[in-house]
C-alpha positions as a Markdown table, in Angstrom:
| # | Residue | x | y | z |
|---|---|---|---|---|
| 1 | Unk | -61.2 | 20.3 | -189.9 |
| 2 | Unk | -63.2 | 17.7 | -188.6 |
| 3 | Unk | -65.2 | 15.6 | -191.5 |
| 4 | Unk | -68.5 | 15.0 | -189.7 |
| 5 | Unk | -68.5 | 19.1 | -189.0 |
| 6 | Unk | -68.0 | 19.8 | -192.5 |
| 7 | Unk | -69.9 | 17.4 | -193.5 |
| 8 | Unk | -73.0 | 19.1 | -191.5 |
| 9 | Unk | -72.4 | 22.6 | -192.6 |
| 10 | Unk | -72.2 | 21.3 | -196.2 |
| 11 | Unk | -75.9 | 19.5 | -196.2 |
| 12 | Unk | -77.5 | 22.3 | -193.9 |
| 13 | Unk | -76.0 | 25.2 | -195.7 |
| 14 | Unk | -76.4 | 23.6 | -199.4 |
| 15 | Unk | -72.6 | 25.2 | -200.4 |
| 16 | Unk | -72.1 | 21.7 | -202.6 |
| 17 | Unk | -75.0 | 23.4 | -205.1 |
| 18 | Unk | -73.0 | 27.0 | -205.1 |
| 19 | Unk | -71.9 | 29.1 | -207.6 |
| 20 | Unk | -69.0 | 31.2 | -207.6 |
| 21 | Unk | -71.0 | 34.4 | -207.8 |
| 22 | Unk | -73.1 | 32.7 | -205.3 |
| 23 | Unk | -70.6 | 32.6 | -202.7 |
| 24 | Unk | -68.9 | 35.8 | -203.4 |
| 25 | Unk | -72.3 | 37.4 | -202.0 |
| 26 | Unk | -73.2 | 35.0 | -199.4 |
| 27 | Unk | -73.6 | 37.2 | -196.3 |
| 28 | Unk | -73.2 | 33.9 | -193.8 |
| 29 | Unk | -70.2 | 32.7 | -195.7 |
| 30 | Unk | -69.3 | 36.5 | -195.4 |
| 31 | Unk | -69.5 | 36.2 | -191.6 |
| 32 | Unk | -67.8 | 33.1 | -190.8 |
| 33 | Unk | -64.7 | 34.4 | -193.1 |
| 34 | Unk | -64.6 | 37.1 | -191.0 |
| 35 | Unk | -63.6 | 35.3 | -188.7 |
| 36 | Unk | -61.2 | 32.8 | -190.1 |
| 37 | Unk | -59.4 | 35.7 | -192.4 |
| 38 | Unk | -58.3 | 37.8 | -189.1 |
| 39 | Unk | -57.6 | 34.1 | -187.7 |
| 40 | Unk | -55.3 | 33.3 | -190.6 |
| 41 | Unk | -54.0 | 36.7 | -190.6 |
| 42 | Unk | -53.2 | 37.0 | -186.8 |
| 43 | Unk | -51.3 | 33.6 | -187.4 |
| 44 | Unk | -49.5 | 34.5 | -190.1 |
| 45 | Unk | -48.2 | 37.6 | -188.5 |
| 46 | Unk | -47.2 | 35.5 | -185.1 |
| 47 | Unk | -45.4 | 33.1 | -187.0 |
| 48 | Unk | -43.6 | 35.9 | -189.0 |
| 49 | Unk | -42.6 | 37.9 | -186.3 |
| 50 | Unk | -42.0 | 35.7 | -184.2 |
| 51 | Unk | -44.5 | 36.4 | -181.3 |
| 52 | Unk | -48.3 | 35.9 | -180.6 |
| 53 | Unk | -50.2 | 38.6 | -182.3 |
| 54 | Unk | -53.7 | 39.6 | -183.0 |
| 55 | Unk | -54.9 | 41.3 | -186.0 |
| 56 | Unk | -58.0 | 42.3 | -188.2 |
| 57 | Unk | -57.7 | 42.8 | -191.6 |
| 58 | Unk | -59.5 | 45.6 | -193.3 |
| 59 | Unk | -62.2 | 45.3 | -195.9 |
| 60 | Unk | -60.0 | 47.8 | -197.8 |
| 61 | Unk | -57.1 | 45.4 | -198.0 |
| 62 | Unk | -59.2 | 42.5 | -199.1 |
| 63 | Unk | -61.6 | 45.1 | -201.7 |
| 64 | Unk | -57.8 | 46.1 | -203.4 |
| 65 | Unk | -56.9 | 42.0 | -203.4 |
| 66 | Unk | -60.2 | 41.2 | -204.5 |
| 67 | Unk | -60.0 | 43.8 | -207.5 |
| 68 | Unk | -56.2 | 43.2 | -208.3 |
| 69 | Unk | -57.4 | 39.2 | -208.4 |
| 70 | Unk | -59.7 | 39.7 | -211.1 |
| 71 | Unk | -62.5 | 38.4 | -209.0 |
| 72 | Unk | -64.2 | 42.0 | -208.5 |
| 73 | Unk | -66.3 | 41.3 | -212.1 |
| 74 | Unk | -68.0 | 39.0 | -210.3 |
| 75 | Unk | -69.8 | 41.3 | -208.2 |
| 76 | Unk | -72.2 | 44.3 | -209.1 |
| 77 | Unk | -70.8 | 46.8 | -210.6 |
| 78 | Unk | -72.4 | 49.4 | -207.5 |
| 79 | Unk | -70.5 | 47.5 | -204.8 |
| 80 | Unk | -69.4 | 49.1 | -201.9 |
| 81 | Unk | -65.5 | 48.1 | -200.7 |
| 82 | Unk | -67.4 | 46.6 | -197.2 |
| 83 | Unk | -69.0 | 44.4 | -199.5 |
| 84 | Unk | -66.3 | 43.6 | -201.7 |
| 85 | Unk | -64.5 | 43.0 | -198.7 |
| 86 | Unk | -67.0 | 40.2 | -197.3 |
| 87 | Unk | -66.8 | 38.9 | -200.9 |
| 88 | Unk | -63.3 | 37.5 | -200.0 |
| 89 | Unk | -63.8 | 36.8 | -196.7 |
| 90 | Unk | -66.2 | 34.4 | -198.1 |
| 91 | Unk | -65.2 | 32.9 | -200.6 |
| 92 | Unk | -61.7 | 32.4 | -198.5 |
| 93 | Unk | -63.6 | 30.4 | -196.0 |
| 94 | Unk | -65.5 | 28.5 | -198.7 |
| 95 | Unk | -62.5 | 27.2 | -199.8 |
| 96 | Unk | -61.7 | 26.2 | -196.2 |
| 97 | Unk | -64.8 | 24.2 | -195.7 |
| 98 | Unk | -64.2 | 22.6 | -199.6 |
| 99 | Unk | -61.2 | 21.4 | -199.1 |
| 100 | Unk | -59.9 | 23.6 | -201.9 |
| 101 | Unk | -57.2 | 25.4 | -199.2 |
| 102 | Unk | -56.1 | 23.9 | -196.4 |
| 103 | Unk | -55.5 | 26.2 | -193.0 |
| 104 | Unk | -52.1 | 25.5 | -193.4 |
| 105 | Unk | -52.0 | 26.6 | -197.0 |
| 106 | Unk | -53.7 | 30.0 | -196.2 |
| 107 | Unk | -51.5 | 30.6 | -193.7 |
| 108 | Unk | -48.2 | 29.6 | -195.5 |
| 109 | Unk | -49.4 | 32.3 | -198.6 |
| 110 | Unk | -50.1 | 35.4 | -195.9 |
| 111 | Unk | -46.8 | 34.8 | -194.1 |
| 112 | Unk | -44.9 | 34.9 | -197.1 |
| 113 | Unk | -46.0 | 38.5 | -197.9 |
| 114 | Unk | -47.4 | 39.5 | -195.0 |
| 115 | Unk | -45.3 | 43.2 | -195.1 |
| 116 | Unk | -47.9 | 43.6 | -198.3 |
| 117 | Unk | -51.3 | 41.9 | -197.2 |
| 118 | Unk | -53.0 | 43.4 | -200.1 |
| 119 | Unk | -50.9 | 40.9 | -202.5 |
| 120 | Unk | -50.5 | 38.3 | -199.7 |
| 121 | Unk | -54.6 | 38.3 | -200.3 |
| 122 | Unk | -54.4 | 38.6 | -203.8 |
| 123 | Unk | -52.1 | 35.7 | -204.0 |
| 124 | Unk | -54.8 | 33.7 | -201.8 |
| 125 | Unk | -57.2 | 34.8 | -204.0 |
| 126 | Unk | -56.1 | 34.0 | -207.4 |
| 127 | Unk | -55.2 | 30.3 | -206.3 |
| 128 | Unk | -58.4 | 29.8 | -205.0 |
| 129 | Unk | -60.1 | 31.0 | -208.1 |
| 130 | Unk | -57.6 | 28.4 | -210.1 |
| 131 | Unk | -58.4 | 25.5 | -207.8 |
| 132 | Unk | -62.2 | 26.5 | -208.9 |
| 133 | Unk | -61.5 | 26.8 | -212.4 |
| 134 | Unk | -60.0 | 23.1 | -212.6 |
| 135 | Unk | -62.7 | 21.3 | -210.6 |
């Protein structure tokens, strides 16, 4: 990603001065990771099958890898799976814009289970939450 856009976002959108439960419930972050999950996803699929191909991944697949991660005790305990859902769509793309995960990286995890994208997410996930945990 290009340094000067980061960079930007980072200053305007104060992520530098987030928590963790801050981002799991930021609705922008939420938006944006939208986005770049179904990118990453529809990637991963094309380069495992073999062919272009373009997919959306359901909040229910990313509320069961968020859960299974660990990373659903973050979140209020009346949480509805959308929400949950847009919990690891942003904190996915927080990593993105931190540096934490690389496009590359996301796309790398998802391919290798792709036939299962509830631990393919899960997997993302958890080594997101590690590279938090060190810094």
């Amino acid at each position: 990603m290009n340094n000067n856009l980061t960079r930007r976002l980072k200053a305007k959108s104060g992520l530098n001065s987030l928590t963790l439960d801050d981002v799991l419930m930021n609705k922008k972050l939420a938006s944006l990771g939208d986005a770049f999950v179904n990118f990453v996803y529809s990637i991963a699929l094309s380069e495992k099958l073999g062919e272009p191909v373009g997919a959306k991944i359901k909040s229910q697949i990313l509320a069961d890898a968020l859960r299974k991660s660990g990373l659903r005790r973050r979140l209020p305990s009346r949480t509805d799976r959308h929400t949950q859902g847009d919990a690891a769509e942003a904190l996915i793309v927080y990593a993105w814009l931190q540096g934490i995960l690389t496009l590359s990286e996301a796309i790398q995890i998802i391919e290798e289970k792709a036939e299962e994208p509830v631990e393919a997410f899960t997997t993302l996930l958890t080594q997101i939450e590690k590279h938090l945990a060190a810094a």
